[in-house]
PLY file of the C-alpha trace (Angstrom):
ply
format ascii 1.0
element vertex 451
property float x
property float y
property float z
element edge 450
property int vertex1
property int vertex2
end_header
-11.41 18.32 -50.67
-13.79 21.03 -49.44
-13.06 24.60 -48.91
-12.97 24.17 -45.17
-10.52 21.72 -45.32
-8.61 23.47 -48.00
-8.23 26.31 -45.25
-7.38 23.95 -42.46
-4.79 22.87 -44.36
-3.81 26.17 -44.96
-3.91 27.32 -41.60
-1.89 24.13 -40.42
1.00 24.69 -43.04
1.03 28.92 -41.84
-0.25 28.74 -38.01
3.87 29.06 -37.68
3.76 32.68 -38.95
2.26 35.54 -37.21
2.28 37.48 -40.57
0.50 34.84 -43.14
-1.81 34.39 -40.13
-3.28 38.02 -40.11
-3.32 37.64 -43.89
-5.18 34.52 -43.79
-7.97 36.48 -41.51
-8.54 39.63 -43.90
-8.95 36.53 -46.85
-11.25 34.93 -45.03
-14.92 34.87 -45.75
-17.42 36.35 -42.52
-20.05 33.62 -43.72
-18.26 30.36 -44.59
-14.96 31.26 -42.67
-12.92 30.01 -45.29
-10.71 31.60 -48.42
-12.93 33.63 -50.61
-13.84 31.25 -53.68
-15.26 33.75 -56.75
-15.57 36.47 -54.14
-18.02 39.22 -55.38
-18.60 43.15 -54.34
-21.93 44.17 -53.21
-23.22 47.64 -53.11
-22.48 48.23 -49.81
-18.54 47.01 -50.79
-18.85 44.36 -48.73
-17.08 40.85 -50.27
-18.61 37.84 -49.80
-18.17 33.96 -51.88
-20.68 33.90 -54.84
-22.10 30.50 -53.39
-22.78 32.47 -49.90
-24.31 35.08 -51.49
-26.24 32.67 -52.93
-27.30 31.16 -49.87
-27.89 34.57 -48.42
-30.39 35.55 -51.49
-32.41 32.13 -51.79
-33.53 33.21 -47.81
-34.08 36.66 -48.81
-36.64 35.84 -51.13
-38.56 33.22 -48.87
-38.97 35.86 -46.38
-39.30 39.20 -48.19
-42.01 40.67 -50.79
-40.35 42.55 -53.04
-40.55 44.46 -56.30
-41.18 42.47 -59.59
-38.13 42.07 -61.50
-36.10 42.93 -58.67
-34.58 40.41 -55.92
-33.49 41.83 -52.45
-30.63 40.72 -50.57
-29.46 41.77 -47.21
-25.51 42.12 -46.84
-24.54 40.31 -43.92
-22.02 42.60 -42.32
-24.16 45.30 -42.73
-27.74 44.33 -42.70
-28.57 47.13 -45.44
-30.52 45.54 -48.12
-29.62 45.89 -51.61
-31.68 45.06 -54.88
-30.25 42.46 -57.43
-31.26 42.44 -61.26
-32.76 39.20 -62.25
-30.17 37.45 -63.55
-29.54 37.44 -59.33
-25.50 37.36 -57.94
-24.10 36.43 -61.29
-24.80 40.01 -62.09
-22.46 41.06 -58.95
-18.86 42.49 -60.03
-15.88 39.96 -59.07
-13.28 41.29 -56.97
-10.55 40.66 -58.82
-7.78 42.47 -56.95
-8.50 40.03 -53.83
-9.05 36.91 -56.36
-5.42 37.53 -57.56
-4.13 37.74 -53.71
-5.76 34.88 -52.52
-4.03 32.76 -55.37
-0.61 33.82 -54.67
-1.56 33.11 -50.93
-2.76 30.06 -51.73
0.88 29.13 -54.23
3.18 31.11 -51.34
1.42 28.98 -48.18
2.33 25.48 -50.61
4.24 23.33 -48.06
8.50 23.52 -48.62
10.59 20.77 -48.59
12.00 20.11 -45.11
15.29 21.62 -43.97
18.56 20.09 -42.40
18.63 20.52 -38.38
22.56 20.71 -38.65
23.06 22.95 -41.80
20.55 25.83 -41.56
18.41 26.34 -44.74
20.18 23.40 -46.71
17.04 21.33 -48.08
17.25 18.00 -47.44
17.18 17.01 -51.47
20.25 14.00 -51.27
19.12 10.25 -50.05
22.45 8.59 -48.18
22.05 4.59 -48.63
23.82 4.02 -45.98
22.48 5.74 -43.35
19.00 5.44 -45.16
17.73 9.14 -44.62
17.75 12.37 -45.99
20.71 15.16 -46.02
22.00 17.74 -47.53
24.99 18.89 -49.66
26.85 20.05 -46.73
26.30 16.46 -44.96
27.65 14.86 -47.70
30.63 16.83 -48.21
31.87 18.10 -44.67
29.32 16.56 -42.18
28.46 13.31 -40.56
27.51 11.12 -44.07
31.24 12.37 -45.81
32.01 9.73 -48.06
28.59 7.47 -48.00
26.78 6.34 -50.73
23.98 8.55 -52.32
21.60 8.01 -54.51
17.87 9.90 -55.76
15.33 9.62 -53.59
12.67 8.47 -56.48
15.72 6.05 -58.16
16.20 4.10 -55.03
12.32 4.30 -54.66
11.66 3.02 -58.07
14.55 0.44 -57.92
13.37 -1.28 -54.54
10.29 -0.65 -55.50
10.02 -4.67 -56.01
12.17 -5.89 -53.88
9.53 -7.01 -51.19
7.87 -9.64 -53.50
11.36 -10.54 -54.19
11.53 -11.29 -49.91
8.20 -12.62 -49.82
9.12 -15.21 -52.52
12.16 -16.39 -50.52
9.91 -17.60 -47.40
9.11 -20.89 -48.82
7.12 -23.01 -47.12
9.90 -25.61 -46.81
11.54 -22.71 -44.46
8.40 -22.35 -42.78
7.87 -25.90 -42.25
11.25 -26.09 -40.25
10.81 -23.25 -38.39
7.76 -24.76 -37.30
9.07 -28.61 -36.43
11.52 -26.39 -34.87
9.27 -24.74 -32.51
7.52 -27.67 -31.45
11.04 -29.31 -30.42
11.61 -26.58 -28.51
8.55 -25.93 -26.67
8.36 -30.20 -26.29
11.93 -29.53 -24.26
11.11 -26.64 -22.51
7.91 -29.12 -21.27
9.97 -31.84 -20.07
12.68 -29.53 -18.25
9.60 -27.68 -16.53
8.44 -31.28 -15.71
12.03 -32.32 -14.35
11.39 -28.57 -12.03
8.17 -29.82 -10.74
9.86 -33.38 -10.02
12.32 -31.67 -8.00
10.30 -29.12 -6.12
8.49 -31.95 -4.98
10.99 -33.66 -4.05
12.26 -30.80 -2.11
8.63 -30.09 -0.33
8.35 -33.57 0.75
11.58 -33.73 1.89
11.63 -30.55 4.09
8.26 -31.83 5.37
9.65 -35.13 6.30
12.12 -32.85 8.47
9.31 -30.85 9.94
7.73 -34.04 11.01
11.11 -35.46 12.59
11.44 -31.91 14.42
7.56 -31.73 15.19
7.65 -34.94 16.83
11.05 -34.22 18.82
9.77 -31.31 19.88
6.56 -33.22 21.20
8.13 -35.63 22.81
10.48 -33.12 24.67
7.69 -31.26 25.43
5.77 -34.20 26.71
9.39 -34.87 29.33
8.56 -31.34 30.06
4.95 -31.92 31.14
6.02 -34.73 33.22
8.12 -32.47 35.10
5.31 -30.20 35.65
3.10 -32.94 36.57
5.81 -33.99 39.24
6.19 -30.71 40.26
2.62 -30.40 40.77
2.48 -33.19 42.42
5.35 -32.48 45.26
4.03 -29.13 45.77
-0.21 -29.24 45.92
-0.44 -31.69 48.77
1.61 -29.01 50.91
0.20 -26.43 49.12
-3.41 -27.59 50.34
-2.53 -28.69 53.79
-1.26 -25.08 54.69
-4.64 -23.32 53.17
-6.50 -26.16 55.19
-4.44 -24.73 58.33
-5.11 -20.86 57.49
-8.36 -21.85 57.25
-9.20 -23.68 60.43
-7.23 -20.62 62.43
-9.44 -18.23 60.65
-12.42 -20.57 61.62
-10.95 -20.39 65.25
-10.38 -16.77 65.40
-14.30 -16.18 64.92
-15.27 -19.35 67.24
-13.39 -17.38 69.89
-15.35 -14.15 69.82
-18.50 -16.38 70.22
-17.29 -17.84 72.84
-16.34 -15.23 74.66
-19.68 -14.16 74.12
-21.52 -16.86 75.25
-23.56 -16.48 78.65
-24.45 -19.65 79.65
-21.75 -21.00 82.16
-23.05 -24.87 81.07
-22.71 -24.24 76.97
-19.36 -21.89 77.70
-17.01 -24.81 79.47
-18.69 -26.99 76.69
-17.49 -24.51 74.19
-14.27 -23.92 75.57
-12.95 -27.61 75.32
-14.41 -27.89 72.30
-12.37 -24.66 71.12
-8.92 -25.89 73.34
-8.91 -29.35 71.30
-8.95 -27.38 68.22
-6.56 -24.80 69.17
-4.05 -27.50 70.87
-4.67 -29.33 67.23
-3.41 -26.77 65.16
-0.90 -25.64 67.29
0.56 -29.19 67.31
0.01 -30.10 63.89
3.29 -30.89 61.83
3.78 -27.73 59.37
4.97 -29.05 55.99
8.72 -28.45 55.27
9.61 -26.28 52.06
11.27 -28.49 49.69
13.29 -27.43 46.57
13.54 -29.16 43.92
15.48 -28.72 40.83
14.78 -29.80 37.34
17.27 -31.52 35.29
18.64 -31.83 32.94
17.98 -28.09 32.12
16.67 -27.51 28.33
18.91 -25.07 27.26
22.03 -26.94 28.34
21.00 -30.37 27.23
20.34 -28.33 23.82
23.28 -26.97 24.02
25.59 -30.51 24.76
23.67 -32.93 22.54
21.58 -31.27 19.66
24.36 -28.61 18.60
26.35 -31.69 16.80
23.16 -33.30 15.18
23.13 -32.96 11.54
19.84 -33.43 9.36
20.27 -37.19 8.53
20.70 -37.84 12.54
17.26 -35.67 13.27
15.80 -39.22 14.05
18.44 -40.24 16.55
18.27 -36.28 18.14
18.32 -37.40 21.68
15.41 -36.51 24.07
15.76 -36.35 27.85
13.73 -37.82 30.90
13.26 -34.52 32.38
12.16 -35.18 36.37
12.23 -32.99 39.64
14.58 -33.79 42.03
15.93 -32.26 45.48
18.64 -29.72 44.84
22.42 -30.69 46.37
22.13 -31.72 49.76
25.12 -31.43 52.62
25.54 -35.38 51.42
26.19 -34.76 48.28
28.82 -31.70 49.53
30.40 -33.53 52.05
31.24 -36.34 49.49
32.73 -34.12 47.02
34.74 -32.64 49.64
35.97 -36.01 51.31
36.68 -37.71 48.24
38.21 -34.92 46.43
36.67 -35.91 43.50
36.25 -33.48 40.27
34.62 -33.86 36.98
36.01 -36.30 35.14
36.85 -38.94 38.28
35.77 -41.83 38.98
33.54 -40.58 41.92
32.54 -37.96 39.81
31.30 -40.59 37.09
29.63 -42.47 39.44
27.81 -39.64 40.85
26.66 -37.84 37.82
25.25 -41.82 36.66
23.16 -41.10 40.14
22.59 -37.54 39.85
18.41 -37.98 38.87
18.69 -39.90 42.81
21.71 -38.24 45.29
20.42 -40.71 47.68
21.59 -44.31 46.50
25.17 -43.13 45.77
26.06 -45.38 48.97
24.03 -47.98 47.92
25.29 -47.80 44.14
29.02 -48.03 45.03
27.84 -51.27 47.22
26.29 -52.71 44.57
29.10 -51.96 42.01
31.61 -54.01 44.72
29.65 -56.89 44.74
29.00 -57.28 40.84
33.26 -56.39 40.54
33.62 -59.44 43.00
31.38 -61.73 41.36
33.22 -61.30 38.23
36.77 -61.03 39.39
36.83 -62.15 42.88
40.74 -61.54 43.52
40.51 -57.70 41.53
36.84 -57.27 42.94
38.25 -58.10 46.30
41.03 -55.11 46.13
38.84 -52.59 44.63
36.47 -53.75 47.39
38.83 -53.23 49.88
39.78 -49.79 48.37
36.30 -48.78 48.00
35.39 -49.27 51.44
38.27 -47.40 53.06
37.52 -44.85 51.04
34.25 -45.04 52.51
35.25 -45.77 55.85
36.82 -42.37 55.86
33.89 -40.56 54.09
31.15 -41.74 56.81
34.01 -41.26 59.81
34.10 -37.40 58.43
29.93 -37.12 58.59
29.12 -34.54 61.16
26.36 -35.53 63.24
24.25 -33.16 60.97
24.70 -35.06 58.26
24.37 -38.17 59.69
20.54 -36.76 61.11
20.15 -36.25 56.92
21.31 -39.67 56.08
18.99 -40.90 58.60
15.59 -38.85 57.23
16.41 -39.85 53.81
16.31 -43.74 54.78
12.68 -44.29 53.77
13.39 -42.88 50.37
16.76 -45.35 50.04
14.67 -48.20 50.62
11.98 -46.92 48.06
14.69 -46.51 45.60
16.86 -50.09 45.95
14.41 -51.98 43.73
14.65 -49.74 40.45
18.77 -49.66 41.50
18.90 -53.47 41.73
16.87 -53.80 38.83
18.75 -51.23 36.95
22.09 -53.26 37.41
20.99 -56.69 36.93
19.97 -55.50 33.43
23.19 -54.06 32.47
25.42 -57.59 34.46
22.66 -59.67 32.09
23.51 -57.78 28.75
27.05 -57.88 29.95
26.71 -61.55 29.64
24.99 -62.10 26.90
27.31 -59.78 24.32
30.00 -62.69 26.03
28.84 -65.33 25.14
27.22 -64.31 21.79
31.51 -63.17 20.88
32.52 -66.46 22.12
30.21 -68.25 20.37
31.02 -66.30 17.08
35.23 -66.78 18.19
34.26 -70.36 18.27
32.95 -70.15 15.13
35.54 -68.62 13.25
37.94 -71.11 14.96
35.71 -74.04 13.62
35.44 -72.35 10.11
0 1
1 2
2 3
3 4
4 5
5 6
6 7
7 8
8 9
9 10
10 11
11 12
12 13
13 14
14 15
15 16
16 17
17 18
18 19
19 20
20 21
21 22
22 23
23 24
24 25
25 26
26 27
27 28
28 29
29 30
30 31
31 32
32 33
33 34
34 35
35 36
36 37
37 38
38 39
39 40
40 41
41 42
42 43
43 44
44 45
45 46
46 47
47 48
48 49
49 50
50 51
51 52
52 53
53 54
54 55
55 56
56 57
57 58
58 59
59 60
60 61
61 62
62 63
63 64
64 65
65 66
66 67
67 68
68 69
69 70
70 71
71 72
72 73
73 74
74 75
75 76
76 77
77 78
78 79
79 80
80 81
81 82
82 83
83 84
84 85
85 86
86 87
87 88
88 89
89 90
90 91
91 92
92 93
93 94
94 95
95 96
96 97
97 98
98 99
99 100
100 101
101 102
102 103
103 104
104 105
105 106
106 107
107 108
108 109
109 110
110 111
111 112
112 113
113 114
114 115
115 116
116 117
117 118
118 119
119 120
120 121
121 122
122 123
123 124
124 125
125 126
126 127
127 128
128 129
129 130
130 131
131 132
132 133
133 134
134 135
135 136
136 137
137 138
138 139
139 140
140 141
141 142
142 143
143 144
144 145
145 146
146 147
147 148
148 149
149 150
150 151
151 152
152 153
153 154
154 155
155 156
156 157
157 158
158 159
159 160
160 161
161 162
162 163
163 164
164 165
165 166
166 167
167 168
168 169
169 170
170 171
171 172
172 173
173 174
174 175
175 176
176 177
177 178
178 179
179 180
180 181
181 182
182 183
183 184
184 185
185 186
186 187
187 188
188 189
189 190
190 191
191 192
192 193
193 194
194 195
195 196
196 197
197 198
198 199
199 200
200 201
201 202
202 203
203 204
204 205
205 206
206 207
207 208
208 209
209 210
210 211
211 212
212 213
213 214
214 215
215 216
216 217
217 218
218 219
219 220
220 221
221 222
222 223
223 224
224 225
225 226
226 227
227 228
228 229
229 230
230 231
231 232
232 233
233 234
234 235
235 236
236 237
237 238
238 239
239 240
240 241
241 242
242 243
243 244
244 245
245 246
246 247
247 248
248 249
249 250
250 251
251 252
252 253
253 254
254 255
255 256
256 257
257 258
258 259
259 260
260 261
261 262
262 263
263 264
264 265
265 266
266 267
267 268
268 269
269 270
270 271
271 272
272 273
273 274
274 275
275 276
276 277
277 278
278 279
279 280
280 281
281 282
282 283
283 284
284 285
285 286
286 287
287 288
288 289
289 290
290 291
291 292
292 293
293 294
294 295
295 296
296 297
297 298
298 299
299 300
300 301
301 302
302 303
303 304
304 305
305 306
306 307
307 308
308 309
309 310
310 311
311 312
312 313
313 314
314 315
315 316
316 317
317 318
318 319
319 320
320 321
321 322
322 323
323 324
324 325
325 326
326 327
327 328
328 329
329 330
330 331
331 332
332 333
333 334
334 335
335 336
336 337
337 338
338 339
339 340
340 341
341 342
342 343
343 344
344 345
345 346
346 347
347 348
348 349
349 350
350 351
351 352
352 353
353 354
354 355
355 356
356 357
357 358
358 359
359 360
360 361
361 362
362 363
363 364
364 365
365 366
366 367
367 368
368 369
369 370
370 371
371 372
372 373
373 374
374 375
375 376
376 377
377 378
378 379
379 380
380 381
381 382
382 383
383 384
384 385
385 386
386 387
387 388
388 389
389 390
390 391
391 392
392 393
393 394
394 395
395 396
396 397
397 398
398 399
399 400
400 401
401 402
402 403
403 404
404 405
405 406
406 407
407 408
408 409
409 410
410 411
411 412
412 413
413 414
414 415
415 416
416 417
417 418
418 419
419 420
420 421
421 422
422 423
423 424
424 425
425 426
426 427
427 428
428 429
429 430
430 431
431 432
432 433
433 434
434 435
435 436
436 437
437 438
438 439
439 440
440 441
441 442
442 443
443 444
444 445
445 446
446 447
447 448
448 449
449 450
């Protein structure tokens, strides 16, 4: 170890004490900043290391013409220049008085053995086997380690001193062998329950997508109803919609034809003008002005929602029910007047056979006359009473029209007579499916009876 490093050291063990510090600087060498080594006195009682003074003299002579016999050297604190005999800094005196301090600085500033942090000043000189750390007398005797094991620190070093070749020696390769067979078990399961995950998250995407799809598509198709409507709508309001801009349009046009007419000079072009502008005029004032009809859409989404998809569970997504959505006139007096007649309330059999016809008020007449002669056709003595019934109570619905409503009844004939075919057609269907889930149960009756 150098002499530098011999002082770091020496600083590092004292840079705790301010006292040992200052005494560290007045040791100290002003050339190599280190503890003197051989320090020697010059002249000028200045102290310096022999092998800086050596140093200090080889530079001195390079530079400097000097006496024969006689070597100059320049003190370095100083700068006075003193003259050496030839034998050069051997010839210096040593310092011995410093020479003797620095080595009982240099035994004092040896580093101590540690101390206890519990027992202050107790040197940690006893090894507890135990707890595997150094204590002290009072930790073995009234402190945490009372009654534990000890031992010398160098005996326990020097007896487990072989005890890791001793370990080493017991990891075989047999043990390492099944350690490893073991691992590869292991990381073989761990690959087949990560492959049983993946399974099953795949499973679970394609399933949730096969539910997006169902509920993708129902939604299409109910918004598809829902375009229909709007299609309907448009097409029960543009027509009227047009026709009034046409009129705005031709009495704008007629508002400016009149100021040039009224302008005109010429008594032969003015009376042709004029009739021209009175067959206009008498035109538009005549023409039929469209009537404002309201229309309501049903069923409503929210409601339907509400009455047929709140019960559907996942596995029924498929049979999720989707509406016919279509515009139709809003309650007319009709459809008031029979509610009030009949007294009928939801859940009758008026009421039933009105909401069947609610997408058309208008055939209810011509619904309950077609139910009466199907019900006689099948049963002519029970069709016959319930016909019998159902026209009185007719009879006394149309007797209790006011003439109002019997001015309705009469504008919505066109749109009766429009409607019968899809009624007649609608009934037929269900009598013919009637008949045919008859005959297919007597035909299997007949064969069980056979059997």
């Amino acid at each position: 170890m150098t002499r530098a490093a011999t002082s770091q050291v020496h600083r590092a063990s004292l840079s705790h004490h301010p006292t040992m510090d200052n005494l560290e600087e007045d040791l100290t060498c002003s050339v190599c900043y280190s503890l003197f080594a051989d320090p020697r006195v010059l002249p000028c009682s200045h102290t310096f290391c022999k092998s800086c003074l050596d140093n200090v003299l080889q530079v001195s002579a390079v530079y400097l013409i000097w006496r024969p016999l006689r070597l100059p050297l320049k003190c370095p604190n100083c700068r006075s220049v003193v003259e050496l005999p030839p034998t050069g800094v051997d010839a210096l005196p040593i310092n011995v008085s410093l020479r003797a301090i620095i080595e009982k600085f240099q035994k004092d500033s040896q580093p101590q053995p540690p101390s206890c942090p519990e027992h202050h000043r107790q040197p940690l000189n006893i090894y507890c086997v135990q707890d595997r750390q150094l204590i002290c007398g009072f930790c073995l005797t009234v402190g945490q380690h009372q009654g534990h094991p000890i031992d010398d620190l160098q005996a326990a070093f020097i007896r487990e001193r072989q005890a890791p070749a001793h370990l080493l020696g017991r990891l075989s390769d047999h043990r390492w062998a099944e350690v490893c067979e073991l691992g590869e078990q292991l990381e073989q399961e761990k690959a087949s329950c990560e492959g049983l995950v993946r399974q099953d998250r795949q499973a679970v995407e394609q399933y949730f997508q096969g539910l997006e799809l169902v509920l993708a598509r129902k939604k299409e198709a109910f918004m598809g109803a829902l375009d229909t409507a709007s299609m309907e709508v448009s097409l029960a309001y543009n027509p009227l919609i047009q026709r009034l801009k046409e009129l705005q349009e031709e009495q704008l046009d007629l508002l400016s034809l009149g100021s040039a007419v009224e302008d005109e000079d010429s008594p032969l072009v003015f009376l042709e003008k004029v009739y021209l502008f009175r067959e206009r005029v008498e035109a538009l004032v005549n023409a039929t002005l469209p009537e404002v009809t309201s229309l309501a859409i049903t069923p409503r989404a929210a409601e339907y929602l509400e009455q047929h998809w709140v019960g559907v569970t996942i596995g029924g997504l498929e049979e999720g029910p989707v509406p016919r959505v279509c515009c139709c006139a809003k309650p007319t007096i009709l459809e008031t007047v029979l509610r009030t007649e009949t007294g009928s309330q939801p859940g009758s059999w008026v009421h039933d056979l009105w909401k069947q016809l609610h997408p058309t008020p208008p055939v209810v007449l011509l619904g309950m006359l077609l139910l009466l002669l199907a019900a006689v056709w099948v049963n002519p003595v029970g069709g016959a009473s319930l016909g019998f019934s159902l026209l009185s109570q007719l009879s006394q619905m149309v007797h209790g029209l006011s003439s109002e409503l019997t001015t309705s009844l009469w504008e919505t004939t066109g749109f009766l007579y429009a409607q019968t075919g899809e009624v007649v057609w609608r009934y037929s269907s269900a009598l013919s499916t009637l008949g045919e889930n008859t005959y297919q149960q007597l035909a299997s009756l007949y064969k069980t009876l056979s059997s």
